[in-house]
N, CA, C and O atoms as a GROMACS GRO file, in nm:
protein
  460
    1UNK      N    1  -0.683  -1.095   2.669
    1UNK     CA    2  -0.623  -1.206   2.740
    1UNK      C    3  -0.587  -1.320   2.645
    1UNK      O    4  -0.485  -1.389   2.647
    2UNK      N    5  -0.676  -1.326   2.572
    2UNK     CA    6  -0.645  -1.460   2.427
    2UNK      C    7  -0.535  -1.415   2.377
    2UNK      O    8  -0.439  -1.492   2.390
    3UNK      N    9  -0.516  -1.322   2.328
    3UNK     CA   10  -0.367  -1.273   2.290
    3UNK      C   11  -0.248  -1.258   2.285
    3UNK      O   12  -0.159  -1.249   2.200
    4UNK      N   13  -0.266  -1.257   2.434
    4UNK     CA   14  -0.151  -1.286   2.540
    4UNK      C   15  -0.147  -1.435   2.552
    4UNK      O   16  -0.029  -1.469   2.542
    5UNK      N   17  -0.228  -1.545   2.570
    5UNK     CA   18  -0.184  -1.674   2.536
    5UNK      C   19  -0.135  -1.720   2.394
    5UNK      O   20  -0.074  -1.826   2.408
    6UNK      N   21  -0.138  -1.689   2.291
    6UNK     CA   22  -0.124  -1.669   2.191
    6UNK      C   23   0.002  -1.635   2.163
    6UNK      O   24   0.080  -1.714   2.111
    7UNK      N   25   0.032  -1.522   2.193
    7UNK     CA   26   0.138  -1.487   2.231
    7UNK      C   27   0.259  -1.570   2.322
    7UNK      O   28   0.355  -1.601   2.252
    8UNK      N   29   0.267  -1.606   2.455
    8UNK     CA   30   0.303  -1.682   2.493
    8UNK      C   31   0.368  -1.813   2.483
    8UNK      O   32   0.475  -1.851   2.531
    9UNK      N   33   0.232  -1.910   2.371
    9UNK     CA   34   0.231  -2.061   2.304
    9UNK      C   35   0.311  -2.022   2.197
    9UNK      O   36   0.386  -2.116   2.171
   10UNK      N   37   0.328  -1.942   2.132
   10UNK     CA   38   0.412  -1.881   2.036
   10UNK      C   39   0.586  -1.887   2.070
   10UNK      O   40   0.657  -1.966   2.007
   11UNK      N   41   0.619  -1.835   2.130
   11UNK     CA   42   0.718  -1.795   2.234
   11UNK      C   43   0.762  -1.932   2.251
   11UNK      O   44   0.864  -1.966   2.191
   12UNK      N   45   0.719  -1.991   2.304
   12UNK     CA   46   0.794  -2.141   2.371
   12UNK      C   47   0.777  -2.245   2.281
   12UNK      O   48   0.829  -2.351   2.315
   13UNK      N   49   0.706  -2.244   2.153
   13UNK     CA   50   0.715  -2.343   2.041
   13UNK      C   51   0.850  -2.296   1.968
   13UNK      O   52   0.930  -2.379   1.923
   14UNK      N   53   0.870  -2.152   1.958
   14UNK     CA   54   0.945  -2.088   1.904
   14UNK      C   55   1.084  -2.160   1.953
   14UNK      O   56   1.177  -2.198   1.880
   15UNK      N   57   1.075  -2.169   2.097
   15UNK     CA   58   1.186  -2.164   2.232
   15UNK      C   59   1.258  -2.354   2.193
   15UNK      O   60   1.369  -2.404   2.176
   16UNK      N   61   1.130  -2.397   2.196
   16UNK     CA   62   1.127  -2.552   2.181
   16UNK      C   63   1.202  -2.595   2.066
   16UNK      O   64   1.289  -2.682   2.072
   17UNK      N   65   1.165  -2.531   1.959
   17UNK     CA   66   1.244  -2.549   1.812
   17UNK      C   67   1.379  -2.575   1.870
   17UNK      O   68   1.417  -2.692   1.878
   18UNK      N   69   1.463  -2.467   1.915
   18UNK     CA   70   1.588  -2.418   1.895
   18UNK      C   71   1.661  -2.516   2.045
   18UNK      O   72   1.784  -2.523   2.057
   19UNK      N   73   1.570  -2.580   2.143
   19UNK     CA   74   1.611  -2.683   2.200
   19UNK      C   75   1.610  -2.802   2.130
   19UNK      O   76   1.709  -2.875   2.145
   20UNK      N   77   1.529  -2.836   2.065
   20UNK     CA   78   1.519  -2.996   1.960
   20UNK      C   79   1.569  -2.976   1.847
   20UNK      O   80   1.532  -3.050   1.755
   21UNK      N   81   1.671  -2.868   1.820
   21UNK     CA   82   1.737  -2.877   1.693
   21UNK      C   83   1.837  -2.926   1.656
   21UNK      O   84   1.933  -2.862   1.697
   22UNK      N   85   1.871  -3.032   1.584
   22UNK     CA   86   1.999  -3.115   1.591
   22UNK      C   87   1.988  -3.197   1.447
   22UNK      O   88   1.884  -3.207   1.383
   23UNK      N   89   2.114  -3.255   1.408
   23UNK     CA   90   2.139  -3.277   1.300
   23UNK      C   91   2.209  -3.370   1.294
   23UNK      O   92   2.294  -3.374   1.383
   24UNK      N   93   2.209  -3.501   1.179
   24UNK     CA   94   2.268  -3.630   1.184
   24UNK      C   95   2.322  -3.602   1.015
   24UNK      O   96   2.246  -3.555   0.931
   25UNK      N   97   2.459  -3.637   0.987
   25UNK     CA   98   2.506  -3.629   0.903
   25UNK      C   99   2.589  -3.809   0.897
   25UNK      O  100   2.621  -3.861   1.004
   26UNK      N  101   2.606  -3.863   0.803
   26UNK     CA  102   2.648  -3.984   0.754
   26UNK      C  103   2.793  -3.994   0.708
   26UNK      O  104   2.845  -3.898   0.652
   27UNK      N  105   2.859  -4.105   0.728
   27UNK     CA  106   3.048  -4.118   0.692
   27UNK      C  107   2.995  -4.240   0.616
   27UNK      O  108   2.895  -4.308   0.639
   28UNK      N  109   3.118  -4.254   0.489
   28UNK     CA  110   3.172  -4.385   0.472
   28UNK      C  111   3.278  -4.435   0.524
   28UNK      O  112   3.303  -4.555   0.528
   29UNK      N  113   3.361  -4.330   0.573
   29UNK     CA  114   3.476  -4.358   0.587
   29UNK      C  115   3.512  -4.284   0.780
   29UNK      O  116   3.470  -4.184   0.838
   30UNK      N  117   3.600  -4.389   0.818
   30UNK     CA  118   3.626  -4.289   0.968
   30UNK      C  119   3.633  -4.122   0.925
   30UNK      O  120   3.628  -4.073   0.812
   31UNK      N  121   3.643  -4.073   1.018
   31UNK     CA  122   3.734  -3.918   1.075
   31UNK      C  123   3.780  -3.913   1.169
   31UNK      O  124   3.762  -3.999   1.255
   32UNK      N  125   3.859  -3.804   1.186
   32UNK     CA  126   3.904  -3.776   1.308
   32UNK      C  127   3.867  -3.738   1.400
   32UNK      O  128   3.808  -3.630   1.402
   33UNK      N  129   3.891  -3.816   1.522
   33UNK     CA  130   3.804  -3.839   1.643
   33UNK      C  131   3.942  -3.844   1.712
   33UNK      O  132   4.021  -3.931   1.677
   34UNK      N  133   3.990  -3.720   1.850
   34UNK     CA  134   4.093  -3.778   1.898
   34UNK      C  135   4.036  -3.684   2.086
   34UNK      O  136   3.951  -3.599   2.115
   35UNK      N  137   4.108  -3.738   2.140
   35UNK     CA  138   4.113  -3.699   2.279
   35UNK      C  139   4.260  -3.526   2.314
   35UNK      O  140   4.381  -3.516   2.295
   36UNK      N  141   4.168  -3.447   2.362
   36UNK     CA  142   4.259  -3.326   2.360
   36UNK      C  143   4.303  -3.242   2.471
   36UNK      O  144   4.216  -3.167   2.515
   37UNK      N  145   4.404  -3.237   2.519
   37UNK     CA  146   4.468  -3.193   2.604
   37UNK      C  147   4.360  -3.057   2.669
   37UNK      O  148   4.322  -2.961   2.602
   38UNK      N  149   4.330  -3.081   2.800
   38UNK     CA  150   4.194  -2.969   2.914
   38UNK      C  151   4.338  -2.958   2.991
   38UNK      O  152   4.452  -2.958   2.945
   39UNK      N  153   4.296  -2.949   3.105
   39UNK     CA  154   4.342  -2.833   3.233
   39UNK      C  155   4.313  -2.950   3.311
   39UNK      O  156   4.219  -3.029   3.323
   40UNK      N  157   4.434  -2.931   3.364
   40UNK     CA  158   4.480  -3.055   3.491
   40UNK      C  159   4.420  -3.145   3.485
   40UNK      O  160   4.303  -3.153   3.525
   41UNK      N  161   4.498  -3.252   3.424
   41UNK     CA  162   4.459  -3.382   3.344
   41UNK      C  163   4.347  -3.389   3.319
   41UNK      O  164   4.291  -3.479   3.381
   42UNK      N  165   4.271  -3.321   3.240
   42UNK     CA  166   4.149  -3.374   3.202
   42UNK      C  167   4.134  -3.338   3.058
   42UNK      O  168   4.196  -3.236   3.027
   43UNK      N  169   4.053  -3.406   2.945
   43UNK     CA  170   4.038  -3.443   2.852
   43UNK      C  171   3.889  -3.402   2.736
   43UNK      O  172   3.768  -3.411   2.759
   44UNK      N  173   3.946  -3.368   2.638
   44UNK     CA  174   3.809  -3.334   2.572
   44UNK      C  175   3.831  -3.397   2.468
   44UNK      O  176   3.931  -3.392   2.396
   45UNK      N  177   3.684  -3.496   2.450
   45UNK     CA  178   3.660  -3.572   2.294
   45UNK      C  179   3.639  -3.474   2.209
   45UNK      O  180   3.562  -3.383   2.240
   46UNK      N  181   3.708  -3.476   2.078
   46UNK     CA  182   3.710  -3.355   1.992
   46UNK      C  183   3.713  -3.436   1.876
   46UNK      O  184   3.774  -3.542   1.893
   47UNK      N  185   3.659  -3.418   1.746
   47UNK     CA  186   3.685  -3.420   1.636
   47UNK      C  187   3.672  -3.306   1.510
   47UNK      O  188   3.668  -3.186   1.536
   48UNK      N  189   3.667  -3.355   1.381
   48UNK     CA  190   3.657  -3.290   1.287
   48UNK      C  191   3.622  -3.347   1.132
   48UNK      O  192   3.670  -3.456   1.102
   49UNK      N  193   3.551  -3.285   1.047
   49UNK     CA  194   3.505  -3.311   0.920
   49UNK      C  195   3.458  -3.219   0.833
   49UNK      O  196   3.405  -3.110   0.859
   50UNK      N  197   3.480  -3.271   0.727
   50UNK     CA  198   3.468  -3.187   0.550
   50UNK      C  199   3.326  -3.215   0.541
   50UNK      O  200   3.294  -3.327   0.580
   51UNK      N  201   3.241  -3.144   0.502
   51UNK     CA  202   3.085  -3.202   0.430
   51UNK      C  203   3.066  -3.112   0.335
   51UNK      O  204   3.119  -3.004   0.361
   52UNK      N  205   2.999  -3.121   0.212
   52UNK     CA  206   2.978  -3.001   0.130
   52UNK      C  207   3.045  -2.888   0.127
   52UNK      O  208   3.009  -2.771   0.116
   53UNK      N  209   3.179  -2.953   0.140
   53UNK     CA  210   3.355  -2.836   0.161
   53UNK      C  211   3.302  -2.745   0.256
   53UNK      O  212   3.323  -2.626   0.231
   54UNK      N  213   3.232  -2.776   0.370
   54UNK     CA  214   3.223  -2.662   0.465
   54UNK      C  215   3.332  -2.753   0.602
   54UNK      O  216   3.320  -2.875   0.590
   55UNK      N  217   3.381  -2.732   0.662
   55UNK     CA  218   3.460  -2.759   0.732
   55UNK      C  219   3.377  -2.732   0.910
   55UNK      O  220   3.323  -2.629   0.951
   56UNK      N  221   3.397  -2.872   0.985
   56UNK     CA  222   3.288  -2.877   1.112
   56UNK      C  223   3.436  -2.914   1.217
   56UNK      O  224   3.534  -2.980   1.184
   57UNK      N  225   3.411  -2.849   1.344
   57UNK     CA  226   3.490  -2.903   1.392
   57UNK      C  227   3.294  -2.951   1.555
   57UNK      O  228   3.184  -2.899   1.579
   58UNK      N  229   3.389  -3.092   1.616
   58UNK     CA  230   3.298  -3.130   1.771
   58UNK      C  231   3.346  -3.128   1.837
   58UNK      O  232   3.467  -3.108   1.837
   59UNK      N  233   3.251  -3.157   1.965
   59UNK     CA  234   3.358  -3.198   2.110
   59UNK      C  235   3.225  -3.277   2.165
   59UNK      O  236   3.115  -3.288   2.111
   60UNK      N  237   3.267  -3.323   2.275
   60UNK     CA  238   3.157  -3.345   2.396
   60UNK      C  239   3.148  -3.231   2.505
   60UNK      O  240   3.242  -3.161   2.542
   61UNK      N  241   3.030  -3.225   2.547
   61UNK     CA  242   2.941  -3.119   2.617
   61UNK      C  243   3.078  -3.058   2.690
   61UNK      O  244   3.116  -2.942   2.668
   62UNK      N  245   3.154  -3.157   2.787
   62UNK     CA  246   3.269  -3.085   2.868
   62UNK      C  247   3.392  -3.184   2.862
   62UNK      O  248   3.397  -3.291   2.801
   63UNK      N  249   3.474  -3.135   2.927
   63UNK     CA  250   3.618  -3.199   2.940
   63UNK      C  251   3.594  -3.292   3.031
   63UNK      O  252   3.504  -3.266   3.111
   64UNK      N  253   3.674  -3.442   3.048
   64UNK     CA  254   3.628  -3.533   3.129
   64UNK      C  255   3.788  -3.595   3.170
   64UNK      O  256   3.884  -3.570   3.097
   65UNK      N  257   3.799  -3.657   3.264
   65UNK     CA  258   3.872  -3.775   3.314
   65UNK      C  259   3.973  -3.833   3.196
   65UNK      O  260   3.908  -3.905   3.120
   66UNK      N  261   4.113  -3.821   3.159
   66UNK     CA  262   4.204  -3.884   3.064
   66UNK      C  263   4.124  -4.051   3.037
   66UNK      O  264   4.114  -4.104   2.926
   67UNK      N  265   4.071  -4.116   3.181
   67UNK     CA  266   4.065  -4.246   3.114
   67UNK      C  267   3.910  -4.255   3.061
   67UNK      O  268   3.872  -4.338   2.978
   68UNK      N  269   3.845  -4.179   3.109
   68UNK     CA  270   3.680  -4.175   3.033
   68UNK      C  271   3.694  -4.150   2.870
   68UNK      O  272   3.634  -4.220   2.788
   69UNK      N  273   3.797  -4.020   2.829
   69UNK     CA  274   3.827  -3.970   2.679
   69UNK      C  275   3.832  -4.117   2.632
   69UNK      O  276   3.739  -4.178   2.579
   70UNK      N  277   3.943  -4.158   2.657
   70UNK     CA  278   3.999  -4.276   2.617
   70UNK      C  279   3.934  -4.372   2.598
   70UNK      O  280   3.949  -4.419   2.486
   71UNK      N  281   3.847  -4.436   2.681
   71UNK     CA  282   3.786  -4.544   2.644
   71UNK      C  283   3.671  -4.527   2.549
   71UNK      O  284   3.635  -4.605   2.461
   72UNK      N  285   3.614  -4.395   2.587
   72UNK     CA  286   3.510  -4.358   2.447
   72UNK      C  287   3.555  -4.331   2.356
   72UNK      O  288   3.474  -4.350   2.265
   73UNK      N  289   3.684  -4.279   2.307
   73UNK     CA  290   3.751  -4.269   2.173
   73UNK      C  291   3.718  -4.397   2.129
   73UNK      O  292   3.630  -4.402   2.043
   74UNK      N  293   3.786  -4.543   2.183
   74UNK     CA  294   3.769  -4.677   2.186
   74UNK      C  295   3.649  -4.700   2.109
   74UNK      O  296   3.627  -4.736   1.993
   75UNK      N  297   3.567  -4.663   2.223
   75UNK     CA  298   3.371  -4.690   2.159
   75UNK      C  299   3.345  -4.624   2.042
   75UNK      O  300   3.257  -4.670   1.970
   76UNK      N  301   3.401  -4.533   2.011
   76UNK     CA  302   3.344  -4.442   1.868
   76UNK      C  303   3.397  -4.535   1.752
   76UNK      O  304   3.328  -4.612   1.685
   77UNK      N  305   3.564  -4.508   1.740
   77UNK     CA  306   3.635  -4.550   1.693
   77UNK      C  307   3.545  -4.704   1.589
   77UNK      O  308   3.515  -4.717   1.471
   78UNK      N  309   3.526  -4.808   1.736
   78UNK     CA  310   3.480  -4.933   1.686
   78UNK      C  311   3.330  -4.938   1.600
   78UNK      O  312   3.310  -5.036   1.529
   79UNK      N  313   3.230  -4.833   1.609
   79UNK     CA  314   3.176  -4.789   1.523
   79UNK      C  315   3.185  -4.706   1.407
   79UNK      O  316   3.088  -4.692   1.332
   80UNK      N  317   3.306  -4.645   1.384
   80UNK     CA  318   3.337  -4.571   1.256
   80UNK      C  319   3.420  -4.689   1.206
   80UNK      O  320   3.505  -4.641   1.131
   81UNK      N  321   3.430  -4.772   1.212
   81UNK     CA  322   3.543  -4.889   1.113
   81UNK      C  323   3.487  -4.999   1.101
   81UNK      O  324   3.546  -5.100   1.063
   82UNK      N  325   3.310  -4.992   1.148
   82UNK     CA  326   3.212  -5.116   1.098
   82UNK      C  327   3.176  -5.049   0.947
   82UNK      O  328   3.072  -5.090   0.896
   83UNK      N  329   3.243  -4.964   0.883
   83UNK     CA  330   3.185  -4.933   0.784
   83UNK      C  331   3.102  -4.816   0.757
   83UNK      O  332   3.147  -4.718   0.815
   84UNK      N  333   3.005  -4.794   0.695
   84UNK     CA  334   2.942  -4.639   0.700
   84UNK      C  335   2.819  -4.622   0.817
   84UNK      O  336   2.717  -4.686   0.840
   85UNK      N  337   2.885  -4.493   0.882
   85UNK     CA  338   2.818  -4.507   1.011
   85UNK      C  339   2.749  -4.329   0.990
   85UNK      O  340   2.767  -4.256   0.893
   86UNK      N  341   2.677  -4.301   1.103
   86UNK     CA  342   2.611  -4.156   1.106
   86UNK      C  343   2.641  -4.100   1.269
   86UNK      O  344   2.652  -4.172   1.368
   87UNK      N  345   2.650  -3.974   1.265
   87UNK     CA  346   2.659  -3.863   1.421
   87UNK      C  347   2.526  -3.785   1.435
   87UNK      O  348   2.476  -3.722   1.342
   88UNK      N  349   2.504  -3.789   1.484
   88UNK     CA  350   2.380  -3.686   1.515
   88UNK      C  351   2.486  -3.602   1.663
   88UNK      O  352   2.573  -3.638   1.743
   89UNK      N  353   2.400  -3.461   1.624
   89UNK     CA  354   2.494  -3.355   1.695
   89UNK      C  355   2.373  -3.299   1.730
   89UNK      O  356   2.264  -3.332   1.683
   90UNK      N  357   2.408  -3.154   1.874
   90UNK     CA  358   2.286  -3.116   1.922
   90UNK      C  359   2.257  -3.022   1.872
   90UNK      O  360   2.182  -2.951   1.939
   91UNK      N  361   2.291  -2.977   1.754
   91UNK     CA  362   2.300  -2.858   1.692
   91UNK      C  363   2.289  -2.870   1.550
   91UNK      O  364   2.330  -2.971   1.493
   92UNK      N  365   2.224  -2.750   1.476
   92UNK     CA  366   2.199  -2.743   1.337
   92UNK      C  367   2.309  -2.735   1.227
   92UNK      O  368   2.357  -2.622   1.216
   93UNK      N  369   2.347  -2.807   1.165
   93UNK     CA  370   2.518  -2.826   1.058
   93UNK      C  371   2.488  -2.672   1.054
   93UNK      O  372   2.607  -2.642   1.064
   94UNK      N  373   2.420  -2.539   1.046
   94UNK     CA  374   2.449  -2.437   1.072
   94UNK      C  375   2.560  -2.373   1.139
   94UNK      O  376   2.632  -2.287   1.088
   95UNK      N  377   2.568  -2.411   1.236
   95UNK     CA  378   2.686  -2.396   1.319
   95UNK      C  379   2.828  -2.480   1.258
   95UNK      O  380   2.840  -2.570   1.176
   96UNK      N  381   2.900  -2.426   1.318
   96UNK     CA  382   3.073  -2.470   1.255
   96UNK      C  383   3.133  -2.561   1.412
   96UNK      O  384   3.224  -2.643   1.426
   97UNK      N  385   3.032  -2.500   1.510
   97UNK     CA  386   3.124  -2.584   1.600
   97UNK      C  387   3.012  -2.656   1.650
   97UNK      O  388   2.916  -2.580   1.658
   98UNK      N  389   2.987  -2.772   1.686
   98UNK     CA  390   2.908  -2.863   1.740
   98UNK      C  391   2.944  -2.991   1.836
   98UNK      O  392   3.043  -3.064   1.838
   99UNK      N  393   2.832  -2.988   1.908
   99UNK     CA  394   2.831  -3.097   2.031
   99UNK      C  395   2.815  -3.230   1.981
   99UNK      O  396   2.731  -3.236   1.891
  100UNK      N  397   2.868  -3.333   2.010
  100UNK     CA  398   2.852  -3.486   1.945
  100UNK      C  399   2.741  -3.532   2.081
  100UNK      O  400   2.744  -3.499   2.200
  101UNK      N  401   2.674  -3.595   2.026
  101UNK     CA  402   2.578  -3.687   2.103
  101UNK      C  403   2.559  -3.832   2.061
  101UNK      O  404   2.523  -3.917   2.142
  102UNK      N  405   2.586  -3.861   1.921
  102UNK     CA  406   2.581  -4.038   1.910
  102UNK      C  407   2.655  -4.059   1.825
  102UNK      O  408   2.680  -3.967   1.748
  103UNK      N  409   2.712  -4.174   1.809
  103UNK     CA  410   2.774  -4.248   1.688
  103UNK      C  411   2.698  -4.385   1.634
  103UNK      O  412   2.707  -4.490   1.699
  104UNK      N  413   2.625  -4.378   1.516
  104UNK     CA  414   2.580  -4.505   1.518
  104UNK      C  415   2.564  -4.566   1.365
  104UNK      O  416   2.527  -4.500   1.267
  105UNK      N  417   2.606  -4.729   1.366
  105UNK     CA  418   2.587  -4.773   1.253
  105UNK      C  419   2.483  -4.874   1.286
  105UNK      O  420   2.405  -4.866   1.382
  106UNK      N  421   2.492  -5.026   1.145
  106UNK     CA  422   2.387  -5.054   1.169
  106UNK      C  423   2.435  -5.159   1.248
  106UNK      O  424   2.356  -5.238   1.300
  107UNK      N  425   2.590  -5.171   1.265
  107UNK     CA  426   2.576  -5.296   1.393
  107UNK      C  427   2.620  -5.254   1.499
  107UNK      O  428   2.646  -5.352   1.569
  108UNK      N  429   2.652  -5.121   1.574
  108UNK     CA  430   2.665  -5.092   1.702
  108UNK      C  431   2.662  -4.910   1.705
  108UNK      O  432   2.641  -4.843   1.604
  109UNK      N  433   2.679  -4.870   1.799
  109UNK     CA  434   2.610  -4.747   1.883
  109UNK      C  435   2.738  -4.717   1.958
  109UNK      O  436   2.833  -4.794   1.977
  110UNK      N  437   2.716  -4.540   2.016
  110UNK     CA  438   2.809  -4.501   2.126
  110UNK      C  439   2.675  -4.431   2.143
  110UNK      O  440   2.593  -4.445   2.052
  111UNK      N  441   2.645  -4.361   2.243
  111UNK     CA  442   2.586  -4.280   2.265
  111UNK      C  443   2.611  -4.158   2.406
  111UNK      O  444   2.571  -4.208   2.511
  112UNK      N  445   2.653  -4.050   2.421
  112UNK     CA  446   2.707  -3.980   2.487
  112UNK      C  447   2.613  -3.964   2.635
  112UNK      O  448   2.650  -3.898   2.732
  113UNK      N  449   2.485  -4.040   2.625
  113UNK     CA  450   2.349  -4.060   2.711
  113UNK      C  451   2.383  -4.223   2.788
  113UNK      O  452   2.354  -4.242   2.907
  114UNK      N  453   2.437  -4.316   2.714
  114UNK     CA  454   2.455  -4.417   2.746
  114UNK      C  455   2.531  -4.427   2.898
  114UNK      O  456   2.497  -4.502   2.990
  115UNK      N  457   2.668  -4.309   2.899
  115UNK     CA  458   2.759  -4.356   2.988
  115UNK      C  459   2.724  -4.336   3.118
  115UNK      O  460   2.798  -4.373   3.209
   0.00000   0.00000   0.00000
């Protein structure tokens, strides 16, 4: 029976990892961050970036509302041009395609939790 718990606590620490795995990478400079044509008017925040010449493309979780894209392009935007800012994504720079979850420098924030 110990074994089998053992087993088990194993299993879902294992499980847990690969839910809390995520990764924050740093800019000096903007990127490209643009809003992209979905299925009957609706909109996906998408970008893209070079790091260690590996090439990343993001998005947000789903496609949203033309004027929601838009105004959060806005919000990102005004944090990538305070200067050198960081993304944390929900996913390990392992991956090539990844989910955006924050934009943040040291004088303002977007956060994809916020809205």
């Amino acid at each position: 029976m110990r074994s089998r718990e053992l087993i088990i606590g194993l299993v879902l620490s294992l499980f847990s990892v690969s839910i809390f795995a995520e990764s924050k990478i740093c800019f000096k400079n903007e990127i490209p961050v643009y809003c992209e044509d979905e299925q009957e008017e609706m909109k996906s925040l998408s970008g893209n970036f070079y790091s260690n010449s590996l090439y990343y493309e993001f998005s947000a979780r789903r496609a949203f509302p033309m004027d929601w894209c838009e105004s959060t392009l806005l919000e990102i935007q005004k944090v990538m041009n305070k200067g050198k800012f960081c993304i944390v994504f929900e996913e390990e720079l392992s991956e090539s395609g990844l989910t955006i979850n924050k934009v943040e420098s040291s004088k303002n924030s977007w956060s994809y939790f916020k809205q």
